[in-house]
C-alpha positions as CSV (number, residue, x, y, z in Angstrom):
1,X,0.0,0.0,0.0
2,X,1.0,3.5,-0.5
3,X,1.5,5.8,2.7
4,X,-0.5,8.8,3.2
5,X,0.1,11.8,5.2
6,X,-1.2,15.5,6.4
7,X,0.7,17.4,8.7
8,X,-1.0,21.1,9.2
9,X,0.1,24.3,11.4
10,X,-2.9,26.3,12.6
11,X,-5.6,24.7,9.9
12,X,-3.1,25.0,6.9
13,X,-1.6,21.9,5.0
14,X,2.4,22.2,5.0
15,X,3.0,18.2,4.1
16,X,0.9,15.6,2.6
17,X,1.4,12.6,0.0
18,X,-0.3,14.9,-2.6
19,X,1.7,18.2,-2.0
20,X,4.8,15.9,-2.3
21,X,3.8,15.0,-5.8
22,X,3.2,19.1,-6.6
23,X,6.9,19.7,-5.0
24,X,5.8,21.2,-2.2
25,X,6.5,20.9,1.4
26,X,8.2,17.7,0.1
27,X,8.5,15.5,3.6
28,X,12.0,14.3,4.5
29,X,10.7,12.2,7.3
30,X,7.5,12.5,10.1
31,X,7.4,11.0,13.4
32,X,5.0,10.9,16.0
33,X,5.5,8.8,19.0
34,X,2.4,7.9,21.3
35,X,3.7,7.2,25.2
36,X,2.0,5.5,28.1
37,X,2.5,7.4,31.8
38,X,2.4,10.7,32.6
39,X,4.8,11.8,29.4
40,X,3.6,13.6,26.4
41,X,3.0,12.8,23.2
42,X,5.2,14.1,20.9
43,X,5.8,14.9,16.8
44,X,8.7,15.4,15.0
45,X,8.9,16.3,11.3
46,X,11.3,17.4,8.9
47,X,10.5,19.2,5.1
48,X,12.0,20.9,2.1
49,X,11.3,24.3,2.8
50,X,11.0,27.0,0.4
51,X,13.3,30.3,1.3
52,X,10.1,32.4,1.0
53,X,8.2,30.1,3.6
54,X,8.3,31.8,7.3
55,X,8.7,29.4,10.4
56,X,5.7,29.1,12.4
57,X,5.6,30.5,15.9
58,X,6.2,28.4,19.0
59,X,2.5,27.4,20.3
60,X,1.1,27.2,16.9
61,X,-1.3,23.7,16.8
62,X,0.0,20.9,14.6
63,X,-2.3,18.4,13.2
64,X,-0.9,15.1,12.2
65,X,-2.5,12.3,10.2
66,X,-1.0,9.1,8.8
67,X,-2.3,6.6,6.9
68,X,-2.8,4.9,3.4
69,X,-3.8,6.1,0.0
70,X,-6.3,2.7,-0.1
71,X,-7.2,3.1,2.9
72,X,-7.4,6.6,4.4
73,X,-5.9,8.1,6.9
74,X,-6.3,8.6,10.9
75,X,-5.5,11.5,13.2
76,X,-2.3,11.2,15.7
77,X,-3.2,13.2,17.8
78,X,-2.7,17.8,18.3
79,X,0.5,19.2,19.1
80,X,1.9,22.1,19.9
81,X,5.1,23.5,18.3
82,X,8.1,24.2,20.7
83,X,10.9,24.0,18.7
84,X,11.0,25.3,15.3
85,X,14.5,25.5,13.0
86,X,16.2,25.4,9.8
87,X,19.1,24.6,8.0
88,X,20.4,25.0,4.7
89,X,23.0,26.1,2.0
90,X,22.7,27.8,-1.2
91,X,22.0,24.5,-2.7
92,X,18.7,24.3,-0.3
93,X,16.9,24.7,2.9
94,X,15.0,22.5,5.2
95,X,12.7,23.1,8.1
96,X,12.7,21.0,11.0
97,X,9.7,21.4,13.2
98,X,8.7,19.6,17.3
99,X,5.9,19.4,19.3
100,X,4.2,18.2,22.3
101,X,0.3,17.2,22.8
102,X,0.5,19.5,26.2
103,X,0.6,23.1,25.5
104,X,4.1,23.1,27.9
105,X,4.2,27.1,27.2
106,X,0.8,27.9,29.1
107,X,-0.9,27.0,32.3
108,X,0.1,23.7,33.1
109,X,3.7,24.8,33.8
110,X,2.3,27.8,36.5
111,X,3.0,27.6,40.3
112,X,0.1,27.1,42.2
113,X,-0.9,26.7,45.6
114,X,-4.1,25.3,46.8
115,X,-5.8,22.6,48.8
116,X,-8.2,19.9,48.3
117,X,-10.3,18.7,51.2
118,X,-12.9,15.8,50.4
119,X,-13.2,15.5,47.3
120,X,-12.6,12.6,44.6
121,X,-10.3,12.4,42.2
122,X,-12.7,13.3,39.6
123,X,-13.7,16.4,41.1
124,X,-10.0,17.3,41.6
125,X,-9.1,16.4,38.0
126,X,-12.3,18.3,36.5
127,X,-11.5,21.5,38.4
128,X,-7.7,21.1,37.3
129,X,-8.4,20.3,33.8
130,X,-11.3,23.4,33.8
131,X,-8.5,25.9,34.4
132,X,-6.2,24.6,31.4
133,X,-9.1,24.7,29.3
134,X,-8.9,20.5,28.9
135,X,-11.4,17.8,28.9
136,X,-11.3,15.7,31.7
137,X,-11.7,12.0,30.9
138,X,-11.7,9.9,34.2
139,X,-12.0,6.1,34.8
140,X,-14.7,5.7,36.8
141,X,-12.9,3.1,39.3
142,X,-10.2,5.7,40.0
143,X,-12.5,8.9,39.8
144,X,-14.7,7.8,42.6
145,X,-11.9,7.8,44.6
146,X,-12.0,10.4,47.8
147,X,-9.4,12.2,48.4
148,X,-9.4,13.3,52.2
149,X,-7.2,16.3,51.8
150,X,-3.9,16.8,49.3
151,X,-2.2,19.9,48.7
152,X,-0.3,22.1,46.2
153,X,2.3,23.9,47.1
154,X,4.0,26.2,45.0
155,X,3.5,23.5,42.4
156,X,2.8,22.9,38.5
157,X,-0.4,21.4,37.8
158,X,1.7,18.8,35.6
159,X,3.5,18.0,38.4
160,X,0.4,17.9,40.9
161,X,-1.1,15.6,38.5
162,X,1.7,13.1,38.2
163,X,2.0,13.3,41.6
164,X,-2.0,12.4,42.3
165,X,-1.5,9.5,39.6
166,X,0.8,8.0,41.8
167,X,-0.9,8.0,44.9
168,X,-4.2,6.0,42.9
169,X,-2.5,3.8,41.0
170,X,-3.5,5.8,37.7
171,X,-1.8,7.4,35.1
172,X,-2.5,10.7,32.9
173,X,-1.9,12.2,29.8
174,X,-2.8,14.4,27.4
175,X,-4.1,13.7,24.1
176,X,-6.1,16.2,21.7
177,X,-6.9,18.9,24.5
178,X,-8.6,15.8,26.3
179,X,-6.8,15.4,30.5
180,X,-7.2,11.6,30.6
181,X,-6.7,10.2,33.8
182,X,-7.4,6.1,34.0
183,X,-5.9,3.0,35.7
184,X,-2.6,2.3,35.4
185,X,-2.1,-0.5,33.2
186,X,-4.9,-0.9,31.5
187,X,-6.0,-1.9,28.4
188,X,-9.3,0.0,28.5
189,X,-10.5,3.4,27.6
190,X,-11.4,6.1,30.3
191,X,-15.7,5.2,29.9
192,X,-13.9,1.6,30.6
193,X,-14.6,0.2,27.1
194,X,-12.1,-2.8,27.0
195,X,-10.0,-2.5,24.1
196,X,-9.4,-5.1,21.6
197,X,-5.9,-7.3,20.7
198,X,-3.9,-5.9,17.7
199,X,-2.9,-8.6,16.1
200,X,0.6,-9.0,14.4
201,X,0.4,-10.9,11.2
202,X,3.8,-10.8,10.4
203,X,7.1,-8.8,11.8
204,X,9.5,-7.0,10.3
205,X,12.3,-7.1,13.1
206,X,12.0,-7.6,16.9
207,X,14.1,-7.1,20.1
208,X,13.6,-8.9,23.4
209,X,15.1,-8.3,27.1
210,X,14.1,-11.1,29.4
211,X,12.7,-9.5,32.7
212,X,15.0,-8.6,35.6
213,X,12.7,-6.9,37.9
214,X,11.8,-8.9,41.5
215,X,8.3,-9.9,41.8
216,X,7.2,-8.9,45.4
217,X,4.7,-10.8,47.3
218,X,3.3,-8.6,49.2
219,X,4.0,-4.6,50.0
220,X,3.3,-2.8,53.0
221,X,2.5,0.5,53.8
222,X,2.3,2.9,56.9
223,X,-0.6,5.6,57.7
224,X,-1.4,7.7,60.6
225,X,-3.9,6.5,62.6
226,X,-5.1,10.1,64.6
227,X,-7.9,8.5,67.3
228,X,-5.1,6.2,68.6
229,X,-2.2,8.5,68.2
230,X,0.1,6.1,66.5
231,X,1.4,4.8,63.3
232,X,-0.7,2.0,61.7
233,X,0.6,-0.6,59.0
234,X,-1.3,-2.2,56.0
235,X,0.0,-5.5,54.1
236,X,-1.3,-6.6,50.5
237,X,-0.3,-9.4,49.3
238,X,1.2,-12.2,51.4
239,X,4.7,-13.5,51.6
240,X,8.2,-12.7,50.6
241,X,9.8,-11.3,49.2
242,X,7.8,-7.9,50.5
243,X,8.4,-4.2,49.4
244,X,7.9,-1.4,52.2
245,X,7.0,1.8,51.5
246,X,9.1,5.1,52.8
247,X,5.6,7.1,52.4
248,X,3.2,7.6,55.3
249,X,-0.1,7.9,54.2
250,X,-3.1,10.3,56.0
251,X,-5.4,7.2,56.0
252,X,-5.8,3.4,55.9
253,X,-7.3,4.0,52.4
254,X,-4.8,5.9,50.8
255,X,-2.1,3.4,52.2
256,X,-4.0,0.1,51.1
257,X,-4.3,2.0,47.7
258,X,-0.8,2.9,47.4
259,X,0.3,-0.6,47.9
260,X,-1.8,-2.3,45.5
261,X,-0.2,0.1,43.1
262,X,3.3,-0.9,44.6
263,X,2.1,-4.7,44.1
264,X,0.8,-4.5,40.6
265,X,4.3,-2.6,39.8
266,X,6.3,-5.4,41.4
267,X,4.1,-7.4,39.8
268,X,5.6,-6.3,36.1
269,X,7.5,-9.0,34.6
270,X,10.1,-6.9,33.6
271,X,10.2,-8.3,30.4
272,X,10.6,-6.0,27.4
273,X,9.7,-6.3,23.3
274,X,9.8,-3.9,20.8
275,X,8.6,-5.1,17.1
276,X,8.9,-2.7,14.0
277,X,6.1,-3.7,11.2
278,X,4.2,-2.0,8.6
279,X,2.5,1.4,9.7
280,X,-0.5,0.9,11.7
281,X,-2.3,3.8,13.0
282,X,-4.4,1.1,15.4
283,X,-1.0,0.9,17.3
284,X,-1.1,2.9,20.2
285,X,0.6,3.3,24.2
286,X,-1.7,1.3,26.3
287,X,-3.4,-1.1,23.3
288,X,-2.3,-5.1,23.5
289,X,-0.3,-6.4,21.1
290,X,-0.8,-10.5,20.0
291,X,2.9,-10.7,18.5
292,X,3.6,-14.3,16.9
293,X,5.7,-16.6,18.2
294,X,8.6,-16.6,15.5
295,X,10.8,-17.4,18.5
296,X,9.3,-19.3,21.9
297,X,9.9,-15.9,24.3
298,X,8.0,-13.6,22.0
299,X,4.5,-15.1,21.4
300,X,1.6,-14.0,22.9
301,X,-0.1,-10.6,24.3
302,X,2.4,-7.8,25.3
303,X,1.1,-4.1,26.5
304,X,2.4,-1.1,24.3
305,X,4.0,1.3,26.5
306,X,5.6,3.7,23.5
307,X,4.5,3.4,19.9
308,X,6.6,5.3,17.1
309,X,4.9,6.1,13.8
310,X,7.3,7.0,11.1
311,X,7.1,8.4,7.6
312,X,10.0,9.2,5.5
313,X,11.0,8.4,1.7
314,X,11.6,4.8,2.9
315,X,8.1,4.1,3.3
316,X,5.7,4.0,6.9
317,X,6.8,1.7,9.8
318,X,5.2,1.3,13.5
319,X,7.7,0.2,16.1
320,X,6.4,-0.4,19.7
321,X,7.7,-0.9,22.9
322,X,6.2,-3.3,24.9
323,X,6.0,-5.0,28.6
324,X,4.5,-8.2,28.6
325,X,2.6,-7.7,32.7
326,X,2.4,-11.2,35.0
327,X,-2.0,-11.5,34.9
């Protein structure tokens, strides 16, 4: 099949399959890597540029579609341009433009300072997400969570977000002006639709690390109990070997929370996979893989935790980096 492509700046086509054939804003290479956790997404493209052609100013909104010429094409997601440059000689000039799905020039990057007392996590997530002028998109087992009281302090939102993440066993991102905040690990969407195996015909190359990680038993945590005036402990899991966490939590909740998301970390195989095949746009950070066994220690379901879509005059390839998680 024949890749496809649109990459605009503020509504206005600067690359696609069809301007290449006209010669303009002839594409050198596109990527735009999807990641799981709390790190942005991100896009990366370089063109032929044309001396006239003015670089577009930081913040502008990148659009960028990949696809097939048979098939269509899908949206990758918005960006926002923070670093644009050139280079060139007499002989020719190119323009090499990045970006990042969070707006890291505006209001997620302000101090703040403010406390939340009772409220869940989706209430704290809306109010955060109101202010940046994002869509909240919450899990419903994590947003139903109450907080008893958390604060800010002279702190980001991105920061006060990661942070919260942590404490729920969740993790955030955001994608297309949407603040998704859902279970960590999961191969659902944030209304908890479950999302369906990719499956891997065939592969182009693979790598594999076997795991190295220990797999705890059982984690415990410490809290503050304030009618008996003393510190109180909280085990999941049973057995050793057993992780203890440094933290001290405010309640029995937050600590039995805590460690369950310690456990289901330990939990993590450790083993790693990353598989380049032919672009697919279906490929995202957090969908399941079903790789084929071309080797024993590669077959089966694997979780994507960073997908990389690349155009360039060699043709469209996905590679994604994957951890296969212990059920």
């Amino acid at each position: 099949m024949t890749p496809d492509w649109l990459i605009s700046i503020d509504g206005k086509p600067v690359s696609s399959a069809a301007l290449n054939k006209a010669g303009f804003g002839r594409l050198i290479s596109a990527t735009i890597t999807d990641n799981s956790g709390n790190e942005a997404d991100t896009i990366e493209f370089t063109i032929v540029r044309d001396p006239s052609m003015a670089l577009p100013p930081v913040g502008a909104e990148i659009i960028g579609e990949f696809g097939y010429l048979e098939t269509g094409r899908e949206s990758l997601g918005m960006f926002f341009l923070d670093k644009p440059g050139s280079s060139g000689s007499t002989s020719g000039h190119t323009m090499r433009l990045t970006g990042t799905a969070a707006d890291m020039s505006g209001s997620l990057k302000e101090q703040r300072t403010k406390s939340y007392d009772r409220k869940t996590v989706n209430a704290i997530v809306q109010e955060v997400a109101g202010r940046n002028g994002l869509t909240p998109r919450v899990s419903g087992s994590i947003g139903s969570i109450t907080i008893p009281h958390i604060d800010q302090t002279q702190e980001s939102d991105m920061n006060f977000l990661t942070r919260l993440a942590g404490d729920v066993g969740a993790t955030f991102k955001i994608s297309d002006k949407d603040l998704l905040f859902v279970d960590r690990g999961t191969t659902k969407t944030a209304s908890g639709i479950q999302l369906p195996a990719i499956e891997l015909p065939r592969t182009i190359s693979y790598e594999y690390e076997a795991g190295e990680r220990e797999n705890y038993k059982s984690v415990k945590a410490t809290w503050h109990d304030q009618e008996a005036a003393k510190r109180q402990e909280v085990v999941v899991g049973s057995g050793s070997p057993q992780k203890t966490l440094t933290k001290s939590y405010a309640t029995k909740d937050e600590a039995e929370r805590a460690a369950k998301a310690a456990l289901k970390d330990g939990n993590a195989s450790g083993e790693r996979l990353k598989v380049t095949d032919v672009g697919n746009t279906a490929i995202l950070a957090e969908s399941k893989l079903t790789v084929p066994a071309l080797v024993p220690e590669i077959g089966g379901d694997w979780t994507v935790q960073r997908a990389v879509h690349q155009i360039s005059t060699s043709g469209y390839t996905t590679e994604a980096e994957c951890e296969r998680v212990r059920e």
